[in-house]
SELUM-5820 format. One line per 4 residues: number of its first residue (from 0); their letters; for each residue x, y, z of C-alpha. Coordinates in Angstrom, 2 decimals, always signed. Layout:
N
NUM = a = X Y Z; ...;
END
This chain:
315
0 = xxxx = +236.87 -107.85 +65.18; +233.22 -109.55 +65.73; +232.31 -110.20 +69.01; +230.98 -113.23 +69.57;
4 = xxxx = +227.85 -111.45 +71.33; +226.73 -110.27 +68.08; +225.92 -111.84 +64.94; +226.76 -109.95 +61.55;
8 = xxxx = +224.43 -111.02 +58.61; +224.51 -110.13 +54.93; +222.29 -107.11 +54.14; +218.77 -108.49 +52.64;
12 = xxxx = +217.51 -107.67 +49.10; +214.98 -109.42 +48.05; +211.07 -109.59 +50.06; +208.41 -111.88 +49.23;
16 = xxxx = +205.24 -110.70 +51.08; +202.37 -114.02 +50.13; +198.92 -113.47 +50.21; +196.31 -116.47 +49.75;
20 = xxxx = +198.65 -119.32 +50.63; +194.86 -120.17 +51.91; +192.30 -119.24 +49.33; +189.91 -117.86 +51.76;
24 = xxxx = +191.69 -116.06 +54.50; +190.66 -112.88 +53.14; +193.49 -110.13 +54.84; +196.09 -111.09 +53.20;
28 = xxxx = +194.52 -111.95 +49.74; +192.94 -108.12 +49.83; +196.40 -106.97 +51.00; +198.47 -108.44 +48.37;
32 = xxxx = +196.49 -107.43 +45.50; +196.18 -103.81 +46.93; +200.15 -104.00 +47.30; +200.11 -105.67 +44.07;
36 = xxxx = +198.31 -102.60 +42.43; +200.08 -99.51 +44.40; +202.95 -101.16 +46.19; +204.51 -97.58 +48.05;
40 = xxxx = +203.79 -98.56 +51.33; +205.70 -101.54 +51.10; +208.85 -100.17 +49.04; +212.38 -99.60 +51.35;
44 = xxxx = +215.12 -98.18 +49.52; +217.52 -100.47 +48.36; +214.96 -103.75 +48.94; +212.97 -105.41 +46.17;
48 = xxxx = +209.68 -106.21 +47.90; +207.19 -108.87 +45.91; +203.67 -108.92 +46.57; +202.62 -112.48 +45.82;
52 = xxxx = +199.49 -114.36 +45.46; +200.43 -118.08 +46.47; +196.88 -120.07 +45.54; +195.22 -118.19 +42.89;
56 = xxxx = +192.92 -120.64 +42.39; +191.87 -120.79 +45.39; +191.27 -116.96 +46.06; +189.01 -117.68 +43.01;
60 = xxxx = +186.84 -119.93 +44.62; +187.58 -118.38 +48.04; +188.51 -121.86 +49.85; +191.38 -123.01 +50.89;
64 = xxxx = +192.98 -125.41 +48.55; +192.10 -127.15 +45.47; +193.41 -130.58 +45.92; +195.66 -130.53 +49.07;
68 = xxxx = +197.12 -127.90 +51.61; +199.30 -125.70 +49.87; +201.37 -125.44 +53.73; +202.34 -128.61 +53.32;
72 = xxxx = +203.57 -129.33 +50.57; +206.90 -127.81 +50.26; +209.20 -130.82 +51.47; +211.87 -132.45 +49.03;
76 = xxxx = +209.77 -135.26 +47.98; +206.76 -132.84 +46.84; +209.29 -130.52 +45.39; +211.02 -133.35 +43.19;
80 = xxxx = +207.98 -134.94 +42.24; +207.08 -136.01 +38.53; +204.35 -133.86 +37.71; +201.75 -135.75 +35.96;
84 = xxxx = +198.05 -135.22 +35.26; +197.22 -136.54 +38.67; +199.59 -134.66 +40.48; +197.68 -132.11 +42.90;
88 = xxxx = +197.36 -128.71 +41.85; +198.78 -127.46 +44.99; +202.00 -129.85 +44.37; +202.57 -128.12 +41.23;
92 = xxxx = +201.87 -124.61 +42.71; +204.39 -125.42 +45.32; +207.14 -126.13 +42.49; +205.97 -122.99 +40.57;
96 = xxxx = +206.72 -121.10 +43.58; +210.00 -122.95 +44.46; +211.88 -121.91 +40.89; +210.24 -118.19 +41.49;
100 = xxxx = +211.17 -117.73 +44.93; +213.87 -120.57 +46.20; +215.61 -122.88 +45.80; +214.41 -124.17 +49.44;
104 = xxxx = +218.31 -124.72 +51.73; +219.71 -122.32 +49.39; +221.12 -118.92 +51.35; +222.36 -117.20 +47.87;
108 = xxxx = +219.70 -117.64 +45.09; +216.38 -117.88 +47.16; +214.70 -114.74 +48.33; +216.36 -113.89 +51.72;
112 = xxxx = +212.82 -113.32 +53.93; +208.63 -114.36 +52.90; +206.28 -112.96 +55.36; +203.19 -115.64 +54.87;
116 = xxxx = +200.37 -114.07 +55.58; +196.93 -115.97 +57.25; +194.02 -115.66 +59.04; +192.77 -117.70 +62.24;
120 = xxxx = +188.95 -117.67 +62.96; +190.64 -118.94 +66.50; +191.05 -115.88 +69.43; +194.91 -115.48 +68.30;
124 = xxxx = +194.89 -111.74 +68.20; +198.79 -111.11 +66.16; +200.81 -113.42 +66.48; +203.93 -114.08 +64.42;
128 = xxxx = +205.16 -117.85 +63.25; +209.13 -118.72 +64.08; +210.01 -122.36 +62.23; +213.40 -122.18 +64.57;
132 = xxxx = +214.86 -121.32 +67.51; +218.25 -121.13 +66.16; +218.01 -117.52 +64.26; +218.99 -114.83 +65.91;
136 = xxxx = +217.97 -112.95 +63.11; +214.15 -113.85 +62.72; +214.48 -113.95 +66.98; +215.56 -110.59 +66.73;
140 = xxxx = +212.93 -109.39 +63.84; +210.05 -110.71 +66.36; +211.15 -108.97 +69.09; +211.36 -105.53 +67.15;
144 = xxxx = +207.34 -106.25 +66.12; +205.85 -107.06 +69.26; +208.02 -103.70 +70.84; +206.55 -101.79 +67.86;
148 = xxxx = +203.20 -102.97 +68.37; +202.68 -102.92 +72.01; +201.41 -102.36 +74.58; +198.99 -104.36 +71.65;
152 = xxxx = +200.23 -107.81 +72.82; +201.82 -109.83 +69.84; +202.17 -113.71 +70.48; +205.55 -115.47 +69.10;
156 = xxxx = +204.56 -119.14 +68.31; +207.39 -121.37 +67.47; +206.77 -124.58 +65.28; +209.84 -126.55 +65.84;
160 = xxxx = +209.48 -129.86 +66.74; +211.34 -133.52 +66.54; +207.70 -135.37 +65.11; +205.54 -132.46 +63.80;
164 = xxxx = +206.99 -131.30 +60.41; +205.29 -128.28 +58.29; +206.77 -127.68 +55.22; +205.37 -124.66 +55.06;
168 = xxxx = +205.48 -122.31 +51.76; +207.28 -120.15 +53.15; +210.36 -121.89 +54.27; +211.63 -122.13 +50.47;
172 = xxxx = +213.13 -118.35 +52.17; +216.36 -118.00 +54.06; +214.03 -116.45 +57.01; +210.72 -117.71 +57.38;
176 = xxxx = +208.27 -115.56 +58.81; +204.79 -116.51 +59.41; +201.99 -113.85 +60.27; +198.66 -115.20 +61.91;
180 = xxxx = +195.75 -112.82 +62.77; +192.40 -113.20 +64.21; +189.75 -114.52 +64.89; +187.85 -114.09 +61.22;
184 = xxxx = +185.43 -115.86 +59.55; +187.02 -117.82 +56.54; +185.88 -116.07 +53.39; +185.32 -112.15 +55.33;
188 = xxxx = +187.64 -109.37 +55.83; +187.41 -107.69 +59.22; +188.70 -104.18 +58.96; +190.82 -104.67 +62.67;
192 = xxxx = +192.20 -107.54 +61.76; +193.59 -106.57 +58.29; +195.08 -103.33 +59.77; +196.21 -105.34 +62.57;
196 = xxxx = +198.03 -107.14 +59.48; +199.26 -104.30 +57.85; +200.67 -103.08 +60.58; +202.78 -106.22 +61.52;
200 = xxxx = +204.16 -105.93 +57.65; +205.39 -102.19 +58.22; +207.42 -102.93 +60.93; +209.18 -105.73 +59.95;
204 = xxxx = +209.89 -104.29 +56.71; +211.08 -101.28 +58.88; +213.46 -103.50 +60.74; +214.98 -104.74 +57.55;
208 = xxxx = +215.32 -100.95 +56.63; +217.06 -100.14 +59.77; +219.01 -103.55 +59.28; +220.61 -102.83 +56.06;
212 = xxxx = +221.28 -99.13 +57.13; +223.58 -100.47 +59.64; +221.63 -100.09 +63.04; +223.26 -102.63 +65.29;
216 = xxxx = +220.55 -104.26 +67.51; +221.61 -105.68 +71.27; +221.16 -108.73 +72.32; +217.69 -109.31 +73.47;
220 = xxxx = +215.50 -112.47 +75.09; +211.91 -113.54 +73.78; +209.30 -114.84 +75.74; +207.49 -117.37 +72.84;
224 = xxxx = +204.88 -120.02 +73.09; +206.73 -123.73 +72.00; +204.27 -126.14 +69.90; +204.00 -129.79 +72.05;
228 = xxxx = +201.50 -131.30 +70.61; +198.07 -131.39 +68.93; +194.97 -132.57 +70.75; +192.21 -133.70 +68.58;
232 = xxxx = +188.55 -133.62 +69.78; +186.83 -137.01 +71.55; +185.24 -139.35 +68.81; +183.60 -142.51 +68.49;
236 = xxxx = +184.35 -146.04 +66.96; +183.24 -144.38 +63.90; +185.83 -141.34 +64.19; +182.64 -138.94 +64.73;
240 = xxxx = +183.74 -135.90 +67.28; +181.43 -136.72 +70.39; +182.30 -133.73 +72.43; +182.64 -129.89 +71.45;
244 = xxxx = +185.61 -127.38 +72.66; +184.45 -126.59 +76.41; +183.25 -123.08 +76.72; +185.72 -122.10 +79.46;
248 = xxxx = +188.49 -123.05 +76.97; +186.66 -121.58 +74.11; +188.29 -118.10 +72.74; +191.10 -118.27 +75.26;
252 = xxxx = +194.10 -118.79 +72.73; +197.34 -118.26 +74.99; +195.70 -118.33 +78.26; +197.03 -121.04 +80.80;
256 = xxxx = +195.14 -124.62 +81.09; +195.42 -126.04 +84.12; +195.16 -129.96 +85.08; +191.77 -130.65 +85.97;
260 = xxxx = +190.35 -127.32 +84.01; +187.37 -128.18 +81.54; +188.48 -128.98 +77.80; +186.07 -130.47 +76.18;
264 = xxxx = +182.25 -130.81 +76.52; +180.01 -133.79 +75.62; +176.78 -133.83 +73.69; +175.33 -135.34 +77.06;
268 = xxxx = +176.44 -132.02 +78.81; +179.73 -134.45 +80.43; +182.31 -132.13 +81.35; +186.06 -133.68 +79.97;
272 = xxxx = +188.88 -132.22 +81.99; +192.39 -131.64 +80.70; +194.16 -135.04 +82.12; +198.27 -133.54 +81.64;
276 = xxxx = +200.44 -133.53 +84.41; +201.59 -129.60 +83.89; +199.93 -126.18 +82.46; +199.84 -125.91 +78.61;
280 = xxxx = +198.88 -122.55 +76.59; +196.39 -123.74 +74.15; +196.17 -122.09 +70.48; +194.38 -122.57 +67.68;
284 = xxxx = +191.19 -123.49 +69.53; +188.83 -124.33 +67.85; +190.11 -123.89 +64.24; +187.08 -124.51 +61.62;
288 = xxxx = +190.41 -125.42 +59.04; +191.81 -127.81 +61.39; +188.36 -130.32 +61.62; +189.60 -132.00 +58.53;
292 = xxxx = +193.07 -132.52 +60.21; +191.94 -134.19 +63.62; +193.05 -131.06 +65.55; +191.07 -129.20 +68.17;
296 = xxxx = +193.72 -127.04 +69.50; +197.46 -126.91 +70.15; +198.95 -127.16 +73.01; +202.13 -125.02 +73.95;
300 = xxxx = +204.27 -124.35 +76.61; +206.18 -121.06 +77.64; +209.44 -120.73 +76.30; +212.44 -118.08 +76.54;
304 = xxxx = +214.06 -117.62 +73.37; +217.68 -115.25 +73.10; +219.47 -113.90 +70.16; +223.02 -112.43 +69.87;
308 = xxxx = +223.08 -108.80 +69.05; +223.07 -108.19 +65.34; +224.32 -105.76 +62.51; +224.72 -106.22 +58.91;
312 = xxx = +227.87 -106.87 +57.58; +228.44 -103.93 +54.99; +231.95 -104.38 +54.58;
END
């Protein structure tokens, strides 16, 4: 009999590790086309792993989308839309993807887990991307990484939200998993951060090992970081940004913002305070990708996550 304290879950079989979802975040673009070329690291006995390159036309220009943001795009009107000659490139990529790799809702035919990997030129350090709070099994996945990494710190930032939707690539999977690492320059690879990278890969693929062998895992608790909203930067009548990320807030991804600590600073050297009535964790500060979105940071707020304890069910 199952006790209800722990979750059993059909063993996993089929990987999708995506590189250059974003054509110029360079770690896991370099990653995926080394895996792509001698794929042992990545293999697990009795798991098909694909190395995947998500925007191949952007890697060849090294930006980060043709016509529209690949991360978006992967809700059901995109993914039922009429592809005609003026249908973005990325729109069609994203339905390309979806018959290789989904269908999207579907827990039998699409690929059972995606690791997405990007770079940040924000202060993230690691930090892994939950799309629910409801999983015990990507809950308990996270929590085997950052134990594996530490005492490295690994961040757990958790994108669900009523009024902010992604539609991320990745979610086409039956477990999300998104992998963020920096800060780096779009269009450079940084030798720390790609093994930093790497290294987030190997466990989780070791977890899904140890998963399918049997292991059972306890029940466990997650501190993670909970997206509120996005804060764009001050701008004028003529939606021109008139103040600049404030220094003190500058490169501190994850670190507490207190009412009344500088946020912003004017061109006139006016110091803008952050007005809310309780601490936030900023990330994302600063993002050069996120200009073109309105977004100067994103603010989160602590959040303890639990999972049931969890085995495969082998039977």
């Amino acid at each position: 009999m199952t006790s209800c304290h722990v979750a059993e879950e059909v063993p996993l079989r089929k990987i999708a590790i995506f590189g250059g979802t974003h054509g110029n975040e360079l770690s896991g673009v370099f990653l995926v086309k080394h895996w792509q070329e001698d794929g042992t690291e990545i293999q697990r006995p009795g798991l098909e792993v694909t190395p995947f390159i998500a925007n191949p036309r952007a890697v060849q220009k090294c930006c980060r989308y043709i016509d529209c943001d690949l991360n978006r795009v992967f809700d059901a009107e995109n993914l039922r839309r009429k592809i005609t000659d003026d249908t973005p490139y990325e729109v069609k990529r994203a339905q390309e993807i979806h018959g290789l790799f989904g269908p999207k809702g579907s827990n039998q035919e699409a690929y059972d887990l995606i690791f997405d990997l990007h770079n940040t030129t924000a202060n993230m350090g690691s930090t892994l991307i939950l799309e629910t709070s409801r999983d015990d099994f990507t809950i308990q996945l996270c929590h085997y990484i950052k134990d594996a990494l530490a005492p490295e710190t690994c961040s757990v930032f958790l994108i669900e939200h009523p009024n902010l939707k992604y539609a991320t690539t990745r979610s086409i999977a039956k477990y999300p998993v998104g992998v963020e690492v920096g800060p780096q320059p779009q269009g450079v690879l940084r030798a720390d951060i790609l093994g930093k990278m790497r290294t987030i890969i190997k466990h989780g693929l070791d977890f899904i090992q140890l998963f399918n062998a049997g292991k059972e895992f306890p029940p466990i608790t997650i501190d993670v970081y909970k997206i509120t909203e996005k804060v764009d930067y001050p701008r004028n009548k003529n939606d021109e940004i008139t103040a600049v990320v404030h220094p003190n807030l500058q490169d501190q991804d994850w670190e507490p913002l207190h009412p009344g600590d500088p946020m912003f600073l004017t061109f006139e050297g006016k110091t803008i305070p952050y007005e809310g009535d309780s601490v936030t964790y900023p990330t994302f500060v600063n993002e050069a990708a996120y200009y073109e979105k309105n977004q100067a940071f994103v603010q989160t707020v602590k959040h303890k996550l639990s999972a049931k304890g969890l085995r495969a069910s082998l039977s």
